[in-house]
N, C-alpha and C positions, 0 to 999 in steps of 0.2 A: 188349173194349171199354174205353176210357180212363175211368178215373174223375170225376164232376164235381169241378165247384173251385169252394170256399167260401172269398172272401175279405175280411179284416179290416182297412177303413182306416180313416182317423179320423187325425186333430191328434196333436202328440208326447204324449208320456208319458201315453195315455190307458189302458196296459194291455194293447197286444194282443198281445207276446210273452207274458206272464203268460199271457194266455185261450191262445193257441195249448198252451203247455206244461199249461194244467190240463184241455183239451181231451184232449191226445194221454195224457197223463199220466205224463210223464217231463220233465226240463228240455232242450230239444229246441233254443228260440232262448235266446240270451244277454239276464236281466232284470236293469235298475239301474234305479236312478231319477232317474239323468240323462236329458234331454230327447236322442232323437238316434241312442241307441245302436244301432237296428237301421237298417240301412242297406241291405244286401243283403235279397234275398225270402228267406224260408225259408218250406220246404213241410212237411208231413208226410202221411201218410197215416192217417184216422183212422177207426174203425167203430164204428156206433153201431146199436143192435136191427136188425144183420144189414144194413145197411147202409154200404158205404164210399164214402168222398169223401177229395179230398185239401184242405186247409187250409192256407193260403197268408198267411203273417203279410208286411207291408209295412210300410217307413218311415215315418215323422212323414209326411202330407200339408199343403203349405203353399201356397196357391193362389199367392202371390207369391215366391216362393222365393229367397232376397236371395247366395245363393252358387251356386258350379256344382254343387257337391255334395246343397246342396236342389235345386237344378233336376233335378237325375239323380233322386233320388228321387224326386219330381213325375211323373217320365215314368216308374218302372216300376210307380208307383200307377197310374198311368191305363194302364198294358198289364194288370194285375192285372185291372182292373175290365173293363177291353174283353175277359178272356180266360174272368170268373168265372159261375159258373151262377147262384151265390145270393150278396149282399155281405152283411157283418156293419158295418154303420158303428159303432164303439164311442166313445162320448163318457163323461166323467165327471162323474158325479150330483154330487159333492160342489162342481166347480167352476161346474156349471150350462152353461147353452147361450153362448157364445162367438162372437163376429163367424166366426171360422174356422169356426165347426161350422155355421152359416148358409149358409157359402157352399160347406162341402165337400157338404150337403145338397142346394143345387141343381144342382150338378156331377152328386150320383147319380140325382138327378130326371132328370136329361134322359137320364143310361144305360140304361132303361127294361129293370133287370134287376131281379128283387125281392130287395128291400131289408130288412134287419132292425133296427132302431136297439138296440143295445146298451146299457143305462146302467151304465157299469161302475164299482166302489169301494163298490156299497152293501151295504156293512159288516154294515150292522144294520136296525131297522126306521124306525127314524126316516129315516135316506139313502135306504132303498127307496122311502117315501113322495116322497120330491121327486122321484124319475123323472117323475111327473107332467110335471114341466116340457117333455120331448124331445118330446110331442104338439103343440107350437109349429111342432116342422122340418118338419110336414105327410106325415110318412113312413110314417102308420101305427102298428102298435101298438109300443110302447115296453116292453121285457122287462130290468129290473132284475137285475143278478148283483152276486157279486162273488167277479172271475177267480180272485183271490189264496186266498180263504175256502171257494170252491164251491158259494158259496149262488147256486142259480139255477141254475148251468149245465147242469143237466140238463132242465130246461126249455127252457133256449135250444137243447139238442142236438136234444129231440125236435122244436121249430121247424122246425131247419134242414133234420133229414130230413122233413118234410113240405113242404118247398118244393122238394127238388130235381127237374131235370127225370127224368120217366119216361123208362127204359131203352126206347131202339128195338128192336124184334126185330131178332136178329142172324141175319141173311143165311147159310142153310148155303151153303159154298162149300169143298167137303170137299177140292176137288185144288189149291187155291191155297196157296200157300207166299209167309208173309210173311219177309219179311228186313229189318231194320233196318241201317246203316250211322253205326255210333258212332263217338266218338273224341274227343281234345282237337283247339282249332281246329288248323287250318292243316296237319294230317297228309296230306290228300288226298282227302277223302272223296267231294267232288264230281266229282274230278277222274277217280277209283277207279270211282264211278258212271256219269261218260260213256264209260270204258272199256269196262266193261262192258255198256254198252247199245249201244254203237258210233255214239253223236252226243251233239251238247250239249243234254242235259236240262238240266242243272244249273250255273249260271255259276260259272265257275272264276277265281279270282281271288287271289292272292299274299297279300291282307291275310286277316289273322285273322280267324274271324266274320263271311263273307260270306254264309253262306247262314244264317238266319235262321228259317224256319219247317221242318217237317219236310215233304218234297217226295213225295209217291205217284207211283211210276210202277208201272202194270203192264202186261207184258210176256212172251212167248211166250218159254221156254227150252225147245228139244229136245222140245214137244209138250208141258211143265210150262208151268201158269199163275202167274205169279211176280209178287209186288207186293214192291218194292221202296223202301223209307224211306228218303232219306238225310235226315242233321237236325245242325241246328246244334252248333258244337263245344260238349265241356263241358268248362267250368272249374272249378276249384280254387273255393269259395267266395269263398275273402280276396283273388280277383283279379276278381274279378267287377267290371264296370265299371255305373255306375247307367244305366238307359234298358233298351230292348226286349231288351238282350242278357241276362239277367236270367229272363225269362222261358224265353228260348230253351232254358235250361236246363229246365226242366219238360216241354215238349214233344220235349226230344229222350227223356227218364227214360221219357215215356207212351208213345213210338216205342219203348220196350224193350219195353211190358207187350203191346202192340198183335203186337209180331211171336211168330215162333214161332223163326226164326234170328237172332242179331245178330252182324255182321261188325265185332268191336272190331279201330279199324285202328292201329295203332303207328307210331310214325316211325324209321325204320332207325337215323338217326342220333344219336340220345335211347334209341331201346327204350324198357324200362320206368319208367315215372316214377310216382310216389306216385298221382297223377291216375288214371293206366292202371288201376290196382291196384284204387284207388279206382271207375270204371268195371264193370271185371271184376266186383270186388263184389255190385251191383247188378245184372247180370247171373246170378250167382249166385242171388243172391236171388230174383229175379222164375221161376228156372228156365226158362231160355231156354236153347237149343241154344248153341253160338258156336265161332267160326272167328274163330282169331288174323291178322291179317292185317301182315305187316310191309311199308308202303308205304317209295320212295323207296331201293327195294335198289340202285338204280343209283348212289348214292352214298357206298354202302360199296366199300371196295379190297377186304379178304378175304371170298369170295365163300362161305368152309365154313360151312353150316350148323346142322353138329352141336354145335358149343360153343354157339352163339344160340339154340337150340333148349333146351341143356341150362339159359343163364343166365335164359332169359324165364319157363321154366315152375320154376325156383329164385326167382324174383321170383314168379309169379303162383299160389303154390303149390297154394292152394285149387281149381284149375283144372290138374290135371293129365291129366283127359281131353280136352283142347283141342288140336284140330291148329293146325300154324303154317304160314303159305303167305308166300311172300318176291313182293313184287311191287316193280312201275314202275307206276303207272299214266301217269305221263308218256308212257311210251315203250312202253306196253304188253306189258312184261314179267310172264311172272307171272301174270294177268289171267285165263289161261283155266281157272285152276283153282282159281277161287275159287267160281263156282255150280257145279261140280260136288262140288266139297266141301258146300257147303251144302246141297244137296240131298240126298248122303251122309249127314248129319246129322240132316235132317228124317225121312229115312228110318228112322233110328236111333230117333226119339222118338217112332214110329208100331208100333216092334217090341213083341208082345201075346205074354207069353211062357206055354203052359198050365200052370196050377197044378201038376202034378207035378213036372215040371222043378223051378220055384224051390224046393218043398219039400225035393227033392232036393241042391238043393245047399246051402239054408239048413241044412238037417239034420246035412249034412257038415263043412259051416263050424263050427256049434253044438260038432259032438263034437269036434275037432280042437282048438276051442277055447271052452272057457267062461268066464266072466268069472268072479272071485272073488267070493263072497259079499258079499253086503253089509245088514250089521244084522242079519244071521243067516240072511239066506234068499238062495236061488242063484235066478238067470235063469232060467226054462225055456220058450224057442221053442215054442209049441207047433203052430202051422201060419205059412206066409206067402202072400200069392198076391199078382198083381199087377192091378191095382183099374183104374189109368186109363193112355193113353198120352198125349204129347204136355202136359208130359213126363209118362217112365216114371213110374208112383206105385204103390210096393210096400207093403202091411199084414201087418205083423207082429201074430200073436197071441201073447199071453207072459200067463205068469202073475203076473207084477207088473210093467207099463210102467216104473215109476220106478226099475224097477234096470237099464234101459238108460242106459249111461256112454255119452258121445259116440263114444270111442275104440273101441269095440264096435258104435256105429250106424257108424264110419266101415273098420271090417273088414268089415262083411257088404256094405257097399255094395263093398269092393274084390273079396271071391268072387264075386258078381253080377255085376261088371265083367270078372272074369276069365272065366267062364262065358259071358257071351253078347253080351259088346260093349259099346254102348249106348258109340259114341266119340262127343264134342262134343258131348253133353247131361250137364246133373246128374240126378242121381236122387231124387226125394223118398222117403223111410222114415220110413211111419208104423206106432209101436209104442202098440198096447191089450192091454189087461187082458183075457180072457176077459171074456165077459159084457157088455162095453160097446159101444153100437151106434157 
């Protein structure tokens, strides 16, 4: 299930990269105190008493917006708010209520999503007293912070988790195989998508960023029930254009959490770009199956695949359990072995391996190699088993968790790979302490 989306608008320089970053609690958007600076959306993902949502920071809103560049702002504020579950409108206590914050007020009246009015800057006790005032914008109750200081915010977090919508029951649908179809614009993903379904779902079109929202089709493969995502390209942040394309980007990230496979697609004649890498990442992260996909092979001359093979997975190094598949969707090269790979892969994040086994070879791994000391005490694995599939999640027991070095969680994940597969998914390894639940 996608996570809700909590978003923060309001007039320039009222604070809401600050709350965003004291929110998440890392410097996440870029803070000055110039009027303007944020321009682009930035999201993060934030959790609060066992709760996540993601938090959606947005430009200065300016109802009249006197450039093209407010204007673009203007329009991914109003996609924010048409997309978000709960708004945080943030005004500043110390400047008071403002013609702009009047009329950004009746803009979210009429969005009839609920609304939280933020009074952000109070500092101290005297500032918090004049929040008073935002009971004027007829929005309800008014919650005094301030972003910079942290006075408040934890008030305003428990807020926001009592306003999000309740989670729907999620539909068992145990033989369905979700696949998302990623990529930066213009690689082929729509086009890659009517290929494989064998008509036009999805309009295909030469300019960048034509498809826009993330598209569901599902779809009978080989007697497998297959729901298939294709979703807007994603960009590089600093290329992001103001308006819906903006957003596009968040909904294609949720089309990653949503699937169980994601077809990241390449362009033959580029390969890997920072962007891909970047992509990939994220995919990593969320632990998603994936299938390298290089569209638009019919536009390379040398046809060997084994140097492209060797330079893609030397670029995407974190990802060296990734098959690669060379396609056309143009011309429908290539094409038929792409859901059979995927399916290979779903398969793979379904594999339930009995505890003796992993012990077995965690054990082997362990004596062949042990990690050095550290701070005077040695590693000792004392059992392992594997907890959940989809994806594989392996529990390490050990006698002190904190003396697993990365370079040691990423050996035992290589014996386990050598041992029993597990091609085109990552593996989670989680290491405890004897004794802890």
């Amino acid at each position: 299930m996608s996570k809700p989306i909590v978003a923060i608008v309001g007039r320039q320089n009222v604070g809401k990269s600050t709350l965003l970053n004291r929110a998440v609690g890392k410097r996440v958007a870029i803070v000055a105190d110039l009027p303007g600076t944020t321009r682009d959306r930035i999201f993060a993902d934030v959790a609060w008493q066992e709760t996540s949502f993601t938090l959606v920071d947005t430009g200065g809103l300016e109802l009249k917006p006197p450039s093209p560049i407010a204007q673009g702002v203007s329009s991914q504020v109003a996609a924010a708010i048409a997309e978000a579950d709960v708004i945080l409108f943030l005004v500043d206590v110390r400047e008071g209520i403002t013609p702009s914050d009047l009329e950004i007020a009746d803009r979210l009246r009429r969005s009839d999503k609920p609304i939280i009015v933020v009074a952000n800057k109070a500092d101290n006790a005297k500032l918090e007293a004049g929040a008073g005032e935002f009971y004027q914008l007829g929005l309800g109750e008014v919650l005094a912070i301030s972003a910079y200081h942290g006075r408040g915010t934890s008030e305003l977090m428990d807020n926001i988790v009592r306003r999000l919508p309740a989670s729907p029951p999620i539909k068992a649908e145990p033989d369905l195989i979700r696949v998302a179809i990623v990529g930066r614009p213009n690689v082929g993903k729509s086009m890659l998508l009517n290929a494989i379904l064998g008509k036009e779902r999805a309009i295909v079109d030469t300019t960048p960023g034509t498809t826009r929202d993330a598209l569901d089709t599902q779809f009978d493969y080989n007697g497998q029930s297959v729901l298939i995502i294709d979703t807007a390209g994603i960009r590089r942040r600093g290329r992001l254009k103001a308006g819906v394309e903006q957003y596009s980007v968040i909904r294609a990230l949720r089309a990653i959490e949503r699937a169980d496979i994601v077809l990241l697609i390449l362009d033959a004649t580029e390969l890997v770009t920072a962007q891909d890498t970047h992509i990939a990442g994220y995919i990593q992260q969320a632990a998603k199956g994936v299938v390298l996909v290089v569209n638009k092979w019919d536009l390379v001359a040398d046809k060997g695949t084994t140097e492209y093979n060797r330079y893609i997975h030397g670029q995407i190094k974190f990802m060296p359990y990734a098959s690669v598949i060379y396609t056309s969707a143009k011309f429908g090269q290539g094409v038929d072995r792409v859901m059979p790979e995927a399916c290979q892969v779903y398969q793979e994040r379904l594999k339930r391996l009995p505890t003796a086994e992993v012990n077995s070879v965690v054990q082997q791994a362990a004596a062949a190699h042990n990690p050095p000391p550290k701070g005077g005490r040695r590693l000792k694995i004392l059992y392992a088993t594997q907890a959940e599939v989809n994806p594989p999640t392996f529990v390490f027991f050990t006698n002190d968790a904190k003396l697993v070095h990365f370079s040691y969680r990423r050996y035992l994940e290589n014996k386990l790979r050598r041992s029993f597969g597990f091609n085109g998914t990552p593996l989670r390894l989680i290491f405890k302490t004897k004794g802890e639940s």
